[in-house]
Each structure stands twice: as structure tokens, then as C-alpha cells.
C-alpha positions as a printed NumPy array, in Angstrom:
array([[39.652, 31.422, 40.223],
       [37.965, 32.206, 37.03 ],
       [40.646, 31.738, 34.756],
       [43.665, 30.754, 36.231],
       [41.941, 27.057, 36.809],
       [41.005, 26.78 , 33.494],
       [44.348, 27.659, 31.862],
       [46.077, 25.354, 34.36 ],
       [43.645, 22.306, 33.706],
       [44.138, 22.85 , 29.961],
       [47.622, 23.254, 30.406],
       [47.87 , 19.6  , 32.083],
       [45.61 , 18.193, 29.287],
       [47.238, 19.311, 26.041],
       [47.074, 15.528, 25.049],
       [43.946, 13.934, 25.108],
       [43.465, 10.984, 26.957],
       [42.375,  8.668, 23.844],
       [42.719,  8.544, 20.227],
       [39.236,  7.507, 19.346],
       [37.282,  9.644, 16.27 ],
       [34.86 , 12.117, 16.362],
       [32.126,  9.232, 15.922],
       [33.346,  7.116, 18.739],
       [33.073, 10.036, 21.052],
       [30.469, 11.144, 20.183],
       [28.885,  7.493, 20.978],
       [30.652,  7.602, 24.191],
       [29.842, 10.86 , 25.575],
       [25.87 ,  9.982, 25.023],
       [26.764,  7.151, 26.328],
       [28.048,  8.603, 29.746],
       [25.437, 11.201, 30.227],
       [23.023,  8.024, 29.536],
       [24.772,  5.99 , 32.276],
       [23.975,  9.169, 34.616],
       [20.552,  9.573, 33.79 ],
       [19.778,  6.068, 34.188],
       [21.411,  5.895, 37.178],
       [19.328,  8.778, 38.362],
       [15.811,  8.522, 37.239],
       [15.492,  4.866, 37.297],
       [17.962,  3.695, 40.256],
       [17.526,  6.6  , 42.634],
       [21.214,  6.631, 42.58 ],
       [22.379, 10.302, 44.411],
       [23.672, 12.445, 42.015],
       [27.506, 12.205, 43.045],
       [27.936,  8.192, 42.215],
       [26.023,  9.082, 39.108],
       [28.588, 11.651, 38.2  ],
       [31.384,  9.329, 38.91 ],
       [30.051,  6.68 , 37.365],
       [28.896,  8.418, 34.033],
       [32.514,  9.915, 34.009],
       [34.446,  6.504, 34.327],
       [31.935,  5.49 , 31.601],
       [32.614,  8.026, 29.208],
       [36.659,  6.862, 29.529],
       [35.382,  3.356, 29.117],
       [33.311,  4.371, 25.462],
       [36.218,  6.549, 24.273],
       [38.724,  3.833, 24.742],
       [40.791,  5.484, 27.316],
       [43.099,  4.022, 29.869],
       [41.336,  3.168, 33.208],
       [44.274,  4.919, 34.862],
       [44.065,  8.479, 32.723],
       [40.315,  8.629, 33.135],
       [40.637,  8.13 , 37.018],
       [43.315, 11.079, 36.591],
       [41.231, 13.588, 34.567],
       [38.133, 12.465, 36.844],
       [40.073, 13.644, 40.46 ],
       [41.718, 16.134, 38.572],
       [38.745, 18.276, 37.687],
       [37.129, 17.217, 40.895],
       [39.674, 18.734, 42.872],
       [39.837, 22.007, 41.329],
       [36.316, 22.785, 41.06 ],
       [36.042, 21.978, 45.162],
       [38.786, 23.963, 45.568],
       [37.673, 26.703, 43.43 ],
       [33.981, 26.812, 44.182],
       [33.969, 24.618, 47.418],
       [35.298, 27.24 , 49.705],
       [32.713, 29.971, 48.215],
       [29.522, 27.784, 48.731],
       [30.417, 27.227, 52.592],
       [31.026, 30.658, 52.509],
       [27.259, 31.216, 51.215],
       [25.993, 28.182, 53.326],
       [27.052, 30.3  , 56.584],
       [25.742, 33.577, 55.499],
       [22.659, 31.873, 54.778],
       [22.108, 30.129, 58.195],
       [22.878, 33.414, 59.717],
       [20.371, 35.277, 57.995],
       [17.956, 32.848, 58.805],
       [18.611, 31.586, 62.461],
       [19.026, 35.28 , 63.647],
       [15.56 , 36.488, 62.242],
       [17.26 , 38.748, 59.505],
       [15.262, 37.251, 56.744],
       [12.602, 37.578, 58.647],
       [12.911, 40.878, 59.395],
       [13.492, 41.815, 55.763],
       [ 9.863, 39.909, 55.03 ],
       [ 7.514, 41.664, 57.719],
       [ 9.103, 45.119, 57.02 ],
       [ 8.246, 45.155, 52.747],
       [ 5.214, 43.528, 53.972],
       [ 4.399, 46.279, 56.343],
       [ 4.487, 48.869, 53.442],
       [ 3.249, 46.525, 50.827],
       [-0.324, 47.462, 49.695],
       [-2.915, 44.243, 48.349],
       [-2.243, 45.322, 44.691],
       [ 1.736, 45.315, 45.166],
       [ 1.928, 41.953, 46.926],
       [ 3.558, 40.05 , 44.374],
       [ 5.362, 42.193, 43.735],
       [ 7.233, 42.573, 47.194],
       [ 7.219, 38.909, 47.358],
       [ 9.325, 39.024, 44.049],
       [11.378, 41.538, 45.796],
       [11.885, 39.67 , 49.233],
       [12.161, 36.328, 46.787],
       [15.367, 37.984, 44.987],
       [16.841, 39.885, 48.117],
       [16.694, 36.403, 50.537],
       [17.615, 34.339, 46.932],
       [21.489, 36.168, 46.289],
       [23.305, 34.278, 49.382],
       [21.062, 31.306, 49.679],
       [20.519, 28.018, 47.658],
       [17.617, 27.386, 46.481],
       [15.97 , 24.406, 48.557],
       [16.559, 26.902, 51.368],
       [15.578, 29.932, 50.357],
       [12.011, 28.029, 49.667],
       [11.975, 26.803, 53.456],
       [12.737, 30.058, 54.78 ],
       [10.029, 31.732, 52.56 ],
       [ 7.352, 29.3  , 52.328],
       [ 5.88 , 29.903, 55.492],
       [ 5.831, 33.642, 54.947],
       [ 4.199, 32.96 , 51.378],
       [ 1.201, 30.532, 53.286],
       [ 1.265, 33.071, 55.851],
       [ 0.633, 36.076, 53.355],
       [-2.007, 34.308, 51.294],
       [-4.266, 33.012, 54.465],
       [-4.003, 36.582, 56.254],
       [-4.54 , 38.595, 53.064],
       [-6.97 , 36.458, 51.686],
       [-5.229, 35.463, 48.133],
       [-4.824, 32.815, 46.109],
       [-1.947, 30.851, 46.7  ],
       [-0.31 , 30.8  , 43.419],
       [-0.72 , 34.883, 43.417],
       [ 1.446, 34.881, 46.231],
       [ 3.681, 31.765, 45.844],
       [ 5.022, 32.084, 41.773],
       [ 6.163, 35.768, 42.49 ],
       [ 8.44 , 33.979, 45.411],
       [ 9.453, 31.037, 43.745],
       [10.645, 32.657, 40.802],
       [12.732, 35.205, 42.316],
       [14.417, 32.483, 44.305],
       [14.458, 30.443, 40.962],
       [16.209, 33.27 , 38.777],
       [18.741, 33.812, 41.098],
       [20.112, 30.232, 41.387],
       [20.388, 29.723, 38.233],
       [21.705, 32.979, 36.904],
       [23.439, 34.59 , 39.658],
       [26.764, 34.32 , 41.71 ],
       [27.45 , 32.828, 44.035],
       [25.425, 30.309, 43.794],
       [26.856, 27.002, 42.356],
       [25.658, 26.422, 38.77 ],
       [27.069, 29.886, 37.547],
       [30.258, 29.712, 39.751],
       [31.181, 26.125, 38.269],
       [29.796, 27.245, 34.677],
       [32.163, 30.601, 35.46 ],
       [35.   , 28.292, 36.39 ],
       [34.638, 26.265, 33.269],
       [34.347, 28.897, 30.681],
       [36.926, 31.552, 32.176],
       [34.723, 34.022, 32.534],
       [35.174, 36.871, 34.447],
       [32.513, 36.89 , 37.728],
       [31.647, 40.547, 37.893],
       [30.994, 40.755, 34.582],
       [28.997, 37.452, 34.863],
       [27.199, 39.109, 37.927],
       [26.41 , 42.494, 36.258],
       [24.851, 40.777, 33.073],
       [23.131, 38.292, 35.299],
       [21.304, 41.229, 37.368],
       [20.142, 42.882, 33.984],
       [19.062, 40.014, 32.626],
       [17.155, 38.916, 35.388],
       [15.253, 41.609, 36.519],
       [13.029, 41.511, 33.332],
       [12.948, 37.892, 33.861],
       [11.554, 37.636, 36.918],
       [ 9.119, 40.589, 36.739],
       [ 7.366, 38.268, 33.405],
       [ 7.805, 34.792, 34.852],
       [ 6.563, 35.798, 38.672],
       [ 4.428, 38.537, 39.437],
       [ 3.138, 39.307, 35.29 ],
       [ 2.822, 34.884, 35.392],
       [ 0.71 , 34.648, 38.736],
       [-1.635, 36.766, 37.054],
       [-2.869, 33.709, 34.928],
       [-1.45 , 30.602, 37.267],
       [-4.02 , 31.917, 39.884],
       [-6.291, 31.169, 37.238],
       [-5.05 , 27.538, 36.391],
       [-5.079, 26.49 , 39.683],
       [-6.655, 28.294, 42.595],
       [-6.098, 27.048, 45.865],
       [-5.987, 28.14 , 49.043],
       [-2.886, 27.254, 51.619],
       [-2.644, 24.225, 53.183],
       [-2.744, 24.835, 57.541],
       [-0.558, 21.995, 58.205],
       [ 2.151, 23.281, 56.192],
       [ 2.338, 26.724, 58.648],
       [ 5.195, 26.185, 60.847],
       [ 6.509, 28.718, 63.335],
       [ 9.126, 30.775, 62.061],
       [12.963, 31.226, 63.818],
       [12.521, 34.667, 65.175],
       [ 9.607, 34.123, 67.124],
       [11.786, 32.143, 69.905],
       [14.313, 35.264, 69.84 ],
       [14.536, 38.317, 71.752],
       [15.395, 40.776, 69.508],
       [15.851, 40.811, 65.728],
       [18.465, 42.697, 63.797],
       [17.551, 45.872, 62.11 ],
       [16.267, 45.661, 58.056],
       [19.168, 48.451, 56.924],
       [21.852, 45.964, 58.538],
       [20.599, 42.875, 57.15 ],
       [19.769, 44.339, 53.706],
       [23.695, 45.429, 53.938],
       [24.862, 42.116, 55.001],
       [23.259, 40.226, 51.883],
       [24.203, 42.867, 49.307],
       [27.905, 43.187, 50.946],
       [29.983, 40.752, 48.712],
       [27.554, 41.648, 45.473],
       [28.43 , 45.554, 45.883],
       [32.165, 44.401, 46.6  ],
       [32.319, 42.197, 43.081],
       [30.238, 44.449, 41.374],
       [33.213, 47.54 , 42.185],
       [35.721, 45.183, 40.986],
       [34.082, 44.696, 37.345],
       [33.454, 48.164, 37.195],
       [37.32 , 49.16 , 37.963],
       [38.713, 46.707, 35.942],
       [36.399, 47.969, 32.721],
       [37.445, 51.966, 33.786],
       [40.926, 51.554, 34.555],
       [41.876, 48.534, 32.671],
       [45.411, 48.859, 34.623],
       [46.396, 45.97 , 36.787],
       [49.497, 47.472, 38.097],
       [47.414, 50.894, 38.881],
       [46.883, 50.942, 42.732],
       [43.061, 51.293, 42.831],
       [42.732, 48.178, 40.611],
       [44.974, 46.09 , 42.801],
       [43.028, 46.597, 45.972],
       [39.372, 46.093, 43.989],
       [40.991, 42.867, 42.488],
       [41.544, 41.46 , 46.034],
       [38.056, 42.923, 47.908],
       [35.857, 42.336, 45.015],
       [37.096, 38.363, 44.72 ],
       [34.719, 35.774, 45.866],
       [36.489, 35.114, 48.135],
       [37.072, 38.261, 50.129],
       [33.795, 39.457, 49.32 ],
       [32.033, 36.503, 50.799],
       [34.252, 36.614, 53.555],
       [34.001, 40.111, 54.799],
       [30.121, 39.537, 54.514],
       [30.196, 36.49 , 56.928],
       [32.473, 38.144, 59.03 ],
       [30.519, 41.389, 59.543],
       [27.581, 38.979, 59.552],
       [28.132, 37.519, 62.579],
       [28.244, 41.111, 64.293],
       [24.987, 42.789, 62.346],
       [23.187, 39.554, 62.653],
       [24.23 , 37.269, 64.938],
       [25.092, 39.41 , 67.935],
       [22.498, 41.797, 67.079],
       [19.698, 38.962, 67.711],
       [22.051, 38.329, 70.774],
       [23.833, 35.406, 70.032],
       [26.827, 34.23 , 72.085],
       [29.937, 33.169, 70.765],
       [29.005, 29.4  , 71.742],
       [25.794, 29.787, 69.851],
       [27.493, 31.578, 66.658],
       [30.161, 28.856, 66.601],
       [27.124, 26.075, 66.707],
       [25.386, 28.296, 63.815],
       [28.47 , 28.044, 61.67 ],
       [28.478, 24.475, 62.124],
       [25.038, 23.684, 61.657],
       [25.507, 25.696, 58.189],
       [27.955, 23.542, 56.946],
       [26.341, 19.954, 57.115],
       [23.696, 20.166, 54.934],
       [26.074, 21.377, 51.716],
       [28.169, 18.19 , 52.226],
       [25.829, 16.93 , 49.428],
       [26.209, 19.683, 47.126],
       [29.814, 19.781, 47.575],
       [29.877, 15.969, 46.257],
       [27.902, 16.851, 43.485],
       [29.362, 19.557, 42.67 ],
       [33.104, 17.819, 42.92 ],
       [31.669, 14.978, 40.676],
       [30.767, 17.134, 38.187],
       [33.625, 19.324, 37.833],
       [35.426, 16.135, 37.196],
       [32.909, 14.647, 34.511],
       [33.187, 17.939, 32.634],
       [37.701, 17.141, 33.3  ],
       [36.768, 13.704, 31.522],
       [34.704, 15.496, 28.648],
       [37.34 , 18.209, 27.914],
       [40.557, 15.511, 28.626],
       [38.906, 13.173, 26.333],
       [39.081, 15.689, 23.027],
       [35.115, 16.351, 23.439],
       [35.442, 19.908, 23.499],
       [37.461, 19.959, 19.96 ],
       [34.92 , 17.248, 18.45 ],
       [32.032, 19.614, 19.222],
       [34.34 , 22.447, 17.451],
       [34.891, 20.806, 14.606],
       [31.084, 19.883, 14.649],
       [29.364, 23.36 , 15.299],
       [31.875, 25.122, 12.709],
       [29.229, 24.757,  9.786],
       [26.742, 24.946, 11.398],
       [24.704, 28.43 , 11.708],
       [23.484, 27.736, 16.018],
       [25.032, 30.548, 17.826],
       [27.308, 29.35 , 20.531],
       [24.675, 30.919, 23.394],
       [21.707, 28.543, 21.877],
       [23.62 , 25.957, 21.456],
       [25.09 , 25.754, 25.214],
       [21.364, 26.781, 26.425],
       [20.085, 23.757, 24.062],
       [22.308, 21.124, 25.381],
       [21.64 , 22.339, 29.452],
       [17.872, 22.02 , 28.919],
       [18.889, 18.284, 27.115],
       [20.734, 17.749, 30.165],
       [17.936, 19.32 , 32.53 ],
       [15.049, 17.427, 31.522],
       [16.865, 14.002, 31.314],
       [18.5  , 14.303, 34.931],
       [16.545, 16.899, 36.43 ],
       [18.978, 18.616, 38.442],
       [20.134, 22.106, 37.374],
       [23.338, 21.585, 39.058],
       [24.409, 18.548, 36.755],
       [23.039, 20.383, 33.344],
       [25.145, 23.228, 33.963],
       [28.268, 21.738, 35.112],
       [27.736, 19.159, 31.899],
       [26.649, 21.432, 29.257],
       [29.221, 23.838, 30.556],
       [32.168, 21.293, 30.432],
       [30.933, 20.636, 26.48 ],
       [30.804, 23.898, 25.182],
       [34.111, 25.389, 27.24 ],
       [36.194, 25.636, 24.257],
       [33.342, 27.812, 22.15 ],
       [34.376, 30.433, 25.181],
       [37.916, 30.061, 24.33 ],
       [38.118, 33.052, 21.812],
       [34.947, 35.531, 23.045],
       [35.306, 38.412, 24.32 ],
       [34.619, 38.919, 28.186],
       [30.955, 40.344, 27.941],
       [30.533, 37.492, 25.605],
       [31.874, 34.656, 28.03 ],
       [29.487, 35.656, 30.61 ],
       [26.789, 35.082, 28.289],
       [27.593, 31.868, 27.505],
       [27.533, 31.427, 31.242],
       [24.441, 32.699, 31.786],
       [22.555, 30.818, 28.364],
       [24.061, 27.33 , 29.803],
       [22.067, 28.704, 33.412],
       [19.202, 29.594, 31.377],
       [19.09 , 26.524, 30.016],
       [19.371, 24.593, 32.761],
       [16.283, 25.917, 34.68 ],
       [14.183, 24.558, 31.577],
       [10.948, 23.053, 32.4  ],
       [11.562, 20.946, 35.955],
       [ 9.209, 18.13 , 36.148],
       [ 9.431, 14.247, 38.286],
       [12.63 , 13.945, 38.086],
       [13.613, 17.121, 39.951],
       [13.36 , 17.109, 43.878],
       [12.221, 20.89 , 43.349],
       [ 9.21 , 20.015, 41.443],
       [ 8.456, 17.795, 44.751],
       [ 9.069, 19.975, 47.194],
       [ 6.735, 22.833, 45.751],
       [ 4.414, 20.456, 45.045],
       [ 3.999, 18.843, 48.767],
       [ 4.686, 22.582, 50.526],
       [ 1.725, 24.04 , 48.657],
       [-0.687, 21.125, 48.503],
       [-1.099, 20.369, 45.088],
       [-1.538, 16.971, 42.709],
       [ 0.989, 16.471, 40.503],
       [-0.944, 18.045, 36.926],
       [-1.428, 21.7  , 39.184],
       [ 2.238, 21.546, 39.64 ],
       [ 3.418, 21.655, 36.338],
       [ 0.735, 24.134, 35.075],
       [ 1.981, 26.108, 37.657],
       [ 5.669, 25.472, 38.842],
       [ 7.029, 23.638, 35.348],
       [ 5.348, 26.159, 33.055],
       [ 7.225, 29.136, 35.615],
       [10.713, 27.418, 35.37 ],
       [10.03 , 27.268, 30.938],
       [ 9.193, 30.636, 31.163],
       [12.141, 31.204, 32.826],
       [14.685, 29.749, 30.739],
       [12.795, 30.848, 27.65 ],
       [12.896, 34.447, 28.44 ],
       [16.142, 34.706, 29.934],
       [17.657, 33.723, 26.992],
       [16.002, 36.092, 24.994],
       [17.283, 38.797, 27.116],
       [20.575, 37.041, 26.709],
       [20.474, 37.189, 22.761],
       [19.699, 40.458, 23.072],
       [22.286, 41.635, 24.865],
       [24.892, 39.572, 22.721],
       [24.   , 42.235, 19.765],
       [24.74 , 45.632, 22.25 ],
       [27.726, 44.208, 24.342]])
């Protein structure tokens, strides 16, 4: 998926689809990523018709045909749904299985149970990063934010103590870690190779989460100390079941498809062999694919028929699971085919022929233009499919371990500082009961410090790999 989609896509688009200059697209592309914001911030306009929109836009600017922007536009749309549509259902379903069968829950109330007052944060970070690999983001903070009100009433802390460790381990691993959908699209877009992406993800953001949650909460307790809101306690899913599944199956549902990819990056550096046996097996168990797969598939038996489901009521689970990402599939879609439209449209060489004097390293640069992107539409989803479509041929000649970097800079980048315009900020701000000014000192300051140190983990690692 990586790689083959990208060499195909670039294969179809040797020609761009307009002669205009360097200057006239660079007009156009600000242009279309204006149309998008606009659309966005000041029309309310969802995300998807902003995307297609901006895209036929852009085509408009650079003086393209109506007919080969339309092309490039479904083009890239297609392929990114079919690369990365099938894995987010994938993660969708695990997700709504972890949750509806009292899994998560289970994982919560037994690091709790062993958790001492001083270590709290800490095994909310933990529980935060576990929950966070197979979930997206908006659910991950429903599933946890009643455990996080529940935690700071019963134990008697302050709210943002309790809460930043949570919401930046759920934060870190959207926007750095496979399989969620920034850094599969962003992988999709660059050719870079996933396991790597995953392994250099993990080390990069353990160290970031550790400073911008529990180290952070420290001094956002501080800021703003508040106490958690009783309205917002709702009951939790496993009180209306029977029986739970056990923590050692759940915790080896969730980490199923990351051990799987993880095997496969480690073969492929060690053998380096593709027609060696061992390396042809990984390459099929360790893809996305398969890996997600087999983890929904022995997720069904470890969590779903070990809280007792039926088959009607896992079939009904499945479905439920697959509604709610009909939105993100859109969005996603619309802006694998924006970034088509960018890299059809000769973008990708203009920003070549740009960058070559200057001294930016390709990582800041494609972390510079996501947090651009992030604080003018707000959605981390759009900044990294965007920025990743611009900088795509920068990837073109790095190495592997340097690809993945790239990935994960443009995902840095695109966490950067979420304020209005981002339904996250919104969310945290109406589940924990704060104005709008407590909500950036605490939430907008966390996703900065995010980005901000991620990136110099990322830099770092660029000199050693």
C-alpha cells in the first residue's frame, strides 16, 4: 500500500495537468487551501465539500482543464479510500469492540487498582496510549472521559492533573502513530514504509508524551484548577454487562496488529531478502491489512464472546462501528484527492525547485507547512493529508528511516496548537467544564507542546538513523 500507490499515481501523472509557472502556482495553490479554509472557518462548510472544492479551485488558479482536474481529483480520492479506507473500518470495529464489550474498561479499573495517588498520571498516560493505538481520537476521549471525571472526584484531584496525562496520550497517538488516519494517508503519500513509520513513531512518542502529559499537568493544575463537572459522569458500557473480558486478553487484542507490523520491519531490516521464506510470510502478516484483520477477528472471540455476546449482537456491533467513520472516510477521500490535484498540477516540482537553496531541512519544512495548514483549518486530518501531498517529492530520494520522519514531522506538525476552529478544542472544553481562555492554557498549550517536542525528538533522530 505504501509504495506501490504512490509509484502507480506518479506513473499516471508524468505530465502535469497545466503549463502555468512556478508563480502562477504558487498563487493558485494559496489560493485553494484559502478556498478551504474559508469554506471551513467562516461557512461551517464539512470538511469533505471543502476539500473538493479547494481542489477544483486549485485546477481553476493553475489554468488546468476542468476535465483533468476532475480526473486527478477522483483519481487520488480513490486510491487513498482504497488504500487507507479498508484499514480505518478495520480500526473503527476493533474500537467499538473494545469499548461495547467492557475491554477498555477493564484495562482502566485494573492499572487503576495498582495505581498509587503519586503515579496517577502517570497510569492515565499509560491507559491514554494503550486505549489511543486502535481508536480515533474523538473516541478514545468519550470512552476515557468518564473514567478521567471519575478518577479526579473519587481521588480527590484536580482535574487537569488527571485529564492532560489522558488527553495527551490519546493526542500523541493520533497524530503520530499507525493506524490511525493522518500517518496512514501521510505514509501513503510519501512511500514510506509503515513499520518503520510505526517503530520511529513509538520512540518518538514515548518521550513526548511523558513531557507534554503527566511532566505538563504538573503546572496546568496550576493554571486552571477545577474540579469535575457531575453532569458530565455518565454510566459506563460494562456496567449493563455480565461479565467483562480478562485485562491479558484485551491488552493482546489492542497490541495484536502493532506486534504483527512491528515483526515485519524488523525482518525486512535483518534479512533484507524478499524471496527468503521467513520474509515472505512477515510481509503478508505484518501488512495492515492482515494485521488489523487477525486482531478484529480474534477480537470478536477475546472480547466479544468473552463479555458474552451473541452472534446477532456481534454482527449489530460491527455495524454500529462502521457509521460513524462515514465522515472520516469522506474526508479522508477528499483529501487524498486534493493532495492528486497538488502533485498532478507540477506543485510538488515547484516546491523542489523552491526549497533547493534554501538551508530548511525537509522535516521542518513539512512540519512548518502542517502547523500553517493546522491553525488555518483546524483539523489535523486536512494538515497532514495537505502538507503531506506538498512535500511528497522531498521523500522521493531519502532513505527509509528518513521517509518515516518526514511522516512523522508533517504529524507533528499537524497537532500544532488546536484552538476555535478545531471541534477537539470544543469537545475538551464542554466535557471538562471550562471557558474558553482555561482551554487553551490548558488543552492548546498541551497540543504546542506536543508538536514542538516531537519534532525535536524527530531532528534528533534524523542525525543517528
Amino acid at each position: 500500500m505504501t509504495s506501490l500507490s504512490v509509484e502507480m499515481l506518479a506513473a499516471d501523472a508524468v505530465e502535469p495537468i497545466t503549463s502555468a509557472g512556478n508563480a502562477q502556482l504558487g498563487i493558485a495553490v494559496l489560493a485553494g487551501i484559502a478556498v478551504i479554509v474559508l469554506l471551513i472557518t467562516k461557512f461551517k462548510m464539512h470538511a469533505f465539500l471543502a476539500l473538493t472544492i479547494g481542489s477544483l479551485a486549485l485546477g481553476s488558479f493553475a489554468g488546468a482543464a476542468p476535465a483533468r482536474t476532475i480526473a486527478s481529483f477522483t483519481a487520488g480520492l480513490g486510491s487513498t479510500v482504497a488504500g487507507v479506507g479498508v484499514l480505518i473500518a478495520l480500526g473503527a470495529i476493533l474500537g467499538k469492540l473494545l469499548a461495547d464489550s467492557g475491554g477498555a474498561d477493564q484495562i482502566v479499573d485494573t492499572i487503576l487498582a495498582r495505581a498509587s495517588r503519586r503515579s496517577m498520571p502517570w497510569a492515565m498516560v499509560l491507559i491514554a496510549s494503550i486505549i489511543g493505538l486502535p481508536l480515533f481520537f474523538e473516541v478514545g476521549i468519550v470512552l476515557l472521559i468518564p473514567v478521567v471525571l471519575l478518577v479526579a472526584k473519587r481521588g480527590n484531584f484536580s482535574l487537569m492533573r488527571i485529564g492532560i496525562p489522558a488527553l495527551a496520550g490519546l493526542s500523541v497517538m493520533h497524530g503520530l502513530i499507525p493506524p490511525h488516519p493522518g500517518p496512514l494517508v501521510a505514509i501513503d503519500a510519501l512511500g514510506a514504509n509503515l513499520g518503520v513509520t510505526l517503530a520511529l513513531g513509538v520512540l518518538v512518542a514515548i518521550p513526548t508524551v511523558i513531557i507534554a502529559g503527566p511532566v505538563f499537568s504538573r503546572y496546568a493544575a496550576r493554571w486552571v484548577d477545577i474540579e469535575a463537572p457531575e453532569k458530565m459522569i455518565p454510566q459506563r458500557p460494562s456496567e449493563e454487562l455480565d461479565r467483562r473480558p480478562g485485562f491479558g486478553a484485551t491488552l493482546a487484542t489492542i497490541l495484536l496488529p502493532v506486534v504483527l507490523m512491528l515483526i515485519k520491519a524488523l525482518v525486512d531490516i535483518v534479512v533484507d531478502d524478499p524471496e527468503q521464506g521467513l520474509q515472505k510470510i512477515t510481509d503478508v502478516i505484518g501488512s495492515p491489512l492482515i494485521a488489523l484483520l487477525a486482531a478484529v477477528i480474534v477480537g470478536m472471540f477475546t472480547l466479544g464472546r468473552a463479555a458474552g455476546f451473541s452472534k446477532g449482537r456481534l454482527s449489530t456491533t460491527v455495524e454500529k462501528s462502521l457509521a460513524p467513520i462515514a465522515g472520516v472516510l469522506l474526508i479522508v477521500g477528499a483529501g487524498g484527492g486534493f493532495k492528486q490535484t497538488l502533485i498532478d498540477a507540477g506543485v510538488g516540482q515547484m516546491i523542489l525547485d523552491f526549497s533547493k537553496d534554501w538551508s530548511i531541512p525537509a522535516l521542518l519544512l513539512g512540519w512548518l507547512i502542517a502547523v500553517a495548514i493546522r491553525l488555518a483549518t483546524g483539523s489535523a486530518t486536512v494538515a497532514t493529508i495537505s502538507a503531506a501531498g506538498l512535500v511528497a517529492p522531498l521523500a522521493a530520494d531519502m532513505s527509509t528511516s528518513h521517509a518515516a520522519l518526514l511522516v512523522l514531522a508533517v504529524g507533528a506538525g499537524s497537532l500544532f496548537f488546536s484552538h476555535v476552529n478545531d471541534a477537539g478544542f470544543w469537545l475538551v472544553k464542554e466535557y471538562f467544564g471550562m471557558d474558553v481562555g482555561q482551554t487553551v492554557k490548558t488543552w492548546s498549550v498541551m497540543e504546542t507542546l506536543i508538536s514542538v517536542v516531537s519534532l525535536a525528538f524527530i531532528l534528533l533522530l534524523s542525525l543517528v538513523v
